[in-house]
C-alpha positions as CSV (number, residue, x, y, z in Angstrom):
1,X,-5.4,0.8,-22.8
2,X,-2.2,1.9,-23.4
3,X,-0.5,1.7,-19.8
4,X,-2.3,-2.2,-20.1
5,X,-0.2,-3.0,-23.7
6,X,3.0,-1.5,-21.7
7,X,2.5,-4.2,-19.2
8,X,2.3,-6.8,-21.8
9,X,5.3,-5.2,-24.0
10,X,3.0,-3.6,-27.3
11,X,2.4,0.3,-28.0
12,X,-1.6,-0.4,-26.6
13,X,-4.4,-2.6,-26.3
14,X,-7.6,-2.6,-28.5
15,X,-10.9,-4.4,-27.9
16,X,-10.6,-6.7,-30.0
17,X,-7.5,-7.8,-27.7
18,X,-10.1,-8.1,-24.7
19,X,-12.5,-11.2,-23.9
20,X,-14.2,-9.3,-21.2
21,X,-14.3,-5.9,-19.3
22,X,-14.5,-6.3,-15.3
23,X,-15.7,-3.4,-13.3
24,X,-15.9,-3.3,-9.5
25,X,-19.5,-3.0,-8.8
26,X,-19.7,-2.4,-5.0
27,X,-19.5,-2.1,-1.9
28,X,-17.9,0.6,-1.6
29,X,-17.9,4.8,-2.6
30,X,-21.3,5.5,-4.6
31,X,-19.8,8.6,-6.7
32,X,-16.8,6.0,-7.7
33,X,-18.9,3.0,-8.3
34,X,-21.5,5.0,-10.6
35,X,-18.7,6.7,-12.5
36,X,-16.4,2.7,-12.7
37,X,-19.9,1.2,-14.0
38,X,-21.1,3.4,-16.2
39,X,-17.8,4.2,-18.2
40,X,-17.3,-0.1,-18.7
41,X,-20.6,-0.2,-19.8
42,X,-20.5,2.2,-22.2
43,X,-17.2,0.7,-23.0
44,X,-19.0,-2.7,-23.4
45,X,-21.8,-1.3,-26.2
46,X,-19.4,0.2,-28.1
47,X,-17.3,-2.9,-28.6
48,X,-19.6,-5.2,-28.0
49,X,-17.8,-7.0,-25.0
50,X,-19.7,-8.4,-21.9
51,X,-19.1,-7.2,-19.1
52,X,-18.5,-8.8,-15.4
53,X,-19.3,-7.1,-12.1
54,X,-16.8,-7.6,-9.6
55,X,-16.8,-7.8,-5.7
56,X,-14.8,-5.1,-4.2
57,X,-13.5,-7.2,-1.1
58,X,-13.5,-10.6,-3.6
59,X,-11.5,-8.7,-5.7
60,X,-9.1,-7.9,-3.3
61,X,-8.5,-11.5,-1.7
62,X,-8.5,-12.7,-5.4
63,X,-6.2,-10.8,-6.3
64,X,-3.6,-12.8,-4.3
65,X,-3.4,-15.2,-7.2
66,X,-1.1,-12.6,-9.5
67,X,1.5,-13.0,-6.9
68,X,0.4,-16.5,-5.3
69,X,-0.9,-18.4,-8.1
70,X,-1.1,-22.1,-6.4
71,X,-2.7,-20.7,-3.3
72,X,-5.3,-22.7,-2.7
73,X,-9.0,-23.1,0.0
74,X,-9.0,-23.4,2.8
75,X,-7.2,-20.3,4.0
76,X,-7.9,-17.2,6.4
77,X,-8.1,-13.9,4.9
78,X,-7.5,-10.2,6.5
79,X,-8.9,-7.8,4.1
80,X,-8.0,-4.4,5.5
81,X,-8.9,-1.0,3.7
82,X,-10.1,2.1,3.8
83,X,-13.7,1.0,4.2
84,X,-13.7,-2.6,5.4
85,X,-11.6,-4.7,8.1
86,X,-12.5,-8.4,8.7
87,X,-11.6,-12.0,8.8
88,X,-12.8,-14.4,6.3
89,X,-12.3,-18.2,6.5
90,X,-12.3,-19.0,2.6
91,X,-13.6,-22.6,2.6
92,X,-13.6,-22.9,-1.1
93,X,-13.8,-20.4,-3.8
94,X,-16.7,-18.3,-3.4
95,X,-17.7,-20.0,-0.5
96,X,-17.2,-17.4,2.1
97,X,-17.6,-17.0,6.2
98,X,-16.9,-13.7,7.8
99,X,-15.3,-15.0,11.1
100,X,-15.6,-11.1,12.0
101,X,-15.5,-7.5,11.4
102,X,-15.3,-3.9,12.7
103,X,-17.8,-2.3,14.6
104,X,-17.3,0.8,13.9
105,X,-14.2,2.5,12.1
106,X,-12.0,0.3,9.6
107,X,-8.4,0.6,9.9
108,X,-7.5,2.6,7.0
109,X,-10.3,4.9,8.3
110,X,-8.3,5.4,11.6
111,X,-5.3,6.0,9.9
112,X,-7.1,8.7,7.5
113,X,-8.2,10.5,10.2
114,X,-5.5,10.2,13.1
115,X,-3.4,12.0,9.9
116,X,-5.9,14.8,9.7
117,X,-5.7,15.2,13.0
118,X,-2.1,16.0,12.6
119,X,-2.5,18.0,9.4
120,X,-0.6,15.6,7.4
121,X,-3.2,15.4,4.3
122,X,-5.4,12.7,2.5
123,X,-4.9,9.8,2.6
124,X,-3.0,9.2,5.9
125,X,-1.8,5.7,5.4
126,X,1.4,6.4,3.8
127,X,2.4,9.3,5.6
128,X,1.5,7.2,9.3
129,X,4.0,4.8,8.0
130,X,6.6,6.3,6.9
131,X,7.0,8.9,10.2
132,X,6.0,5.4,12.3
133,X,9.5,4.4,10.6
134,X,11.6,6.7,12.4
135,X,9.6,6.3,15.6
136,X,9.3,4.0,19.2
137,X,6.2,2.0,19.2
138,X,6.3,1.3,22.9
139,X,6.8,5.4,23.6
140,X,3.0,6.5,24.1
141,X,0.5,3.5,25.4
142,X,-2.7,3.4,23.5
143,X,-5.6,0.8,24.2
144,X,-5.7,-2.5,22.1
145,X,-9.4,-2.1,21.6
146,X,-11.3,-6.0,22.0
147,X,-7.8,-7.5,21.6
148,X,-9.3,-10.1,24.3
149,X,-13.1,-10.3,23.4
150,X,-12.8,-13.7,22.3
151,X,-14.7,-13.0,19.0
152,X,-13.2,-11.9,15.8
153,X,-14.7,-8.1,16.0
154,X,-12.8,-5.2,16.1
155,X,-12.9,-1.5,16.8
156,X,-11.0,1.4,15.6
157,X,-13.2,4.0,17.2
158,X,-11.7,4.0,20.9
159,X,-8.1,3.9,19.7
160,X,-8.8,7.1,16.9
161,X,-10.2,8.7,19.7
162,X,-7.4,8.1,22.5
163,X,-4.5,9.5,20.0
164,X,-7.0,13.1,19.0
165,X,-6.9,13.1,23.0
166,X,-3.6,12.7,23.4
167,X,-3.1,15.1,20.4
168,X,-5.5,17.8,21.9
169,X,-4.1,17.0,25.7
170,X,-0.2,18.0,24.4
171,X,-1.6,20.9,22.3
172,X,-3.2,23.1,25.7
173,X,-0.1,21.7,27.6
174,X,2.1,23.3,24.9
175,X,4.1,20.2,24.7
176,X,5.9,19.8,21.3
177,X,4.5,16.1,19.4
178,X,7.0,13.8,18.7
179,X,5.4,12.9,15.7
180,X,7.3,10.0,14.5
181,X,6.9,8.0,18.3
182,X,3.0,9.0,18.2
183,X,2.7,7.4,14.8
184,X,4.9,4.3,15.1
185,X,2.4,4.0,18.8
186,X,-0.7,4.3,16.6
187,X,0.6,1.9,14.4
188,X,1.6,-0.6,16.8
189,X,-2.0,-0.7,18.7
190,X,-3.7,-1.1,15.3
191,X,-1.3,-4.1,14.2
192,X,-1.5,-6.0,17.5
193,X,-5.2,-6.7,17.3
194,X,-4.7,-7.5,13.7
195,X,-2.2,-9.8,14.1
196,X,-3.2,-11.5,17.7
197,X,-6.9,-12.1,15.6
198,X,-5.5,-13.5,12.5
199,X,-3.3,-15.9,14.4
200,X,-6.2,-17.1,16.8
201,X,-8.4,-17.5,13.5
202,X,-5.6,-19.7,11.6
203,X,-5.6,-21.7,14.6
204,X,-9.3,-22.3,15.7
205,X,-10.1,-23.0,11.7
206,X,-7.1,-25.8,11.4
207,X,-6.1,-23.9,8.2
208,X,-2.8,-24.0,6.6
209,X,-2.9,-20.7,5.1
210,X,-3.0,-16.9,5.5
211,X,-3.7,-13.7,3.0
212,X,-4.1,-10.4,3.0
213,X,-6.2,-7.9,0.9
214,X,-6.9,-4.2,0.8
215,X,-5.1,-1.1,0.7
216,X,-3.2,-1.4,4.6
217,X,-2.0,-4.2,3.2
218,X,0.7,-2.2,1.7
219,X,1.7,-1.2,5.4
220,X,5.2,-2.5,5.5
221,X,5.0,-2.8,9.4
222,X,2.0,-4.7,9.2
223,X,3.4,-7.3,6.2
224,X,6.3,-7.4,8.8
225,X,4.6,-8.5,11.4
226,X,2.2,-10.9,9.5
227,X,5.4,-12.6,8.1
228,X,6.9,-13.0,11.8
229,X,3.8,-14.8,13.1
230,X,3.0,-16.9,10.0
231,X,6.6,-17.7,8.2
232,X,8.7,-16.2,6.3
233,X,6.7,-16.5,2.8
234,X,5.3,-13.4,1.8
235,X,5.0,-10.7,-1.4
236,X,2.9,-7.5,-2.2
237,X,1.8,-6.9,-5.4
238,X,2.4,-2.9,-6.8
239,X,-1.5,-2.5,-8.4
240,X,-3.7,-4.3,-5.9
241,X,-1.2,-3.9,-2.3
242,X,-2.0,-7.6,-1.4
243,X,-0.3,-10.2,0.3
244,X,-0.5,-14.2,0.3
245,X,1.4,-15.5,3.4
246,X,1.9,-19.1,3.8
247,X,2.2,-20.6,7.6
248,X,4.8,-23.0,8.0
249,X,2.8,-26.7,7.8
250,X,4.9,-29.2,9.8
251,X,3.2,-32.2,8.6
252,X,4.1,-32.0,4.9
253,X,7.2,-33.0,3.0
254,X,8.1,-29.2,3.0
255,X,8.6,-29.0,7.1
256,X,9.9,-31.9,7.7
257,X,13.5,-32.0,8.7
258,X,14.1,-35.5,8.5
């Protein structure tokens, strides 16, 4: 309560300065979810406050507005995390279709454990992306995985399990790991297939705009390249790491030249 009344410029919060309490209420980890629920509840008897369960991937496309606030439906959203990578065509609020989503690992998943791997900790996206920095993305070649299914699925799985290979293969050759190239090449195959999906999506659904949600979303390489393909409109808020991109619309007063 008191980090909240910094925010808004007073000493703290009370609950009598609340009109709700909002608690994420799934999907996602079962020891976090029962521990989030159970304290706002708790929180909500005491004070006498209702309380509203929240979707954890609505909540991160949602959260778009604090930085986007005239965004409106139709749009394509990427909502990339730890747990969860898929496309949603958003054809009016709360009036969702999941164009597609991954088989088997998400991408912060594949980042998590490419970085164990390595020995570089918990979690790994931070760490991938700042030694990807410093690197070459086109030094070590590693598969695209269903970048040309011609569906919107994806799969982490294969590429994870190409650079532990390629780890494991330079280890018994007693070859030193240039770790900044390997990471900025991990990086790169993972944003390719994100980006080549999101732009065929935009395109096959007519829409004019883009967003994404979810923790990678903070990967400044990926906001990079989501702002080359879709204009250069884009911001990342600190608390939730989302970003609303707007594609360049031709047809309205705002693209024409003339």
């Amino acid at each position: 309560m008191a980090r909240a009344g910094a925010h808004f410029g007073c000493d703290t919060l009370v609950p009598s300065d609340l009109a709700a309490v909002g608690v994420t209420a799934g999907p996602g980890l079962v020891g976090a979810l029962v521990v989030g629920v159970a304290f706002a509840k708790g929180f909500c008897v005491a004070t006498d406050l209702p309380l509203i369960p929240v979707h954890h991937l609505e909540g991160h496309l949602l959260a778009n507005l604090f930085e986007t606030p005239d965004l409106e439906p139709p749009f394509v959203a990427s909502l990339v995390s730890g747990g969860n990578t898929m496309l949603v065509h958003v054809r009016a609020w709360g009036d969702y279709v999941v164009l597609g989503s991954t088989i088997d690992d998400a991408v912060g998943e594949a980042f998590d454990k490419v970085a164990k791997a390595l020995g570089l900790g918990y979690p790994g996206g931070p760490v991938i992306s700042k030694l990807a920095a410093q690197g070459n993305p086109k030094a070590i070649h590693f598969p695209r995985a269903m970048m040309h299914s011609g569906d919107y699925s994806f799969s982490l799985s294969g590429l994870k399990t190409a650079v532990i290979t390629y780890i494991e293969g330079e280890n018994r050759a007693g070859r030193a790991i240039n770790l900044p190239d390997l990471a900025a090449s991990f990086e790169q195959a993972v944003i390719d297939v994100q980006v080549a999906k999101a732009k065929t999506a935009v395109e096959e659904t007519g829409v004019s705009d883009f967003c994404v949600g979810g923790g990678v979303a903070a990967n400044p390489a990926l906001r990079a390249a989501y702002k080359e393909t879709f204009w250069s409109y884009g911001r990342s808020s600190d608390g939730a790491s989302d970003v609303g991109l707007r594609r360049q619309r031709r047809n309205d007063c705002r693209g024409r030249t003339s």
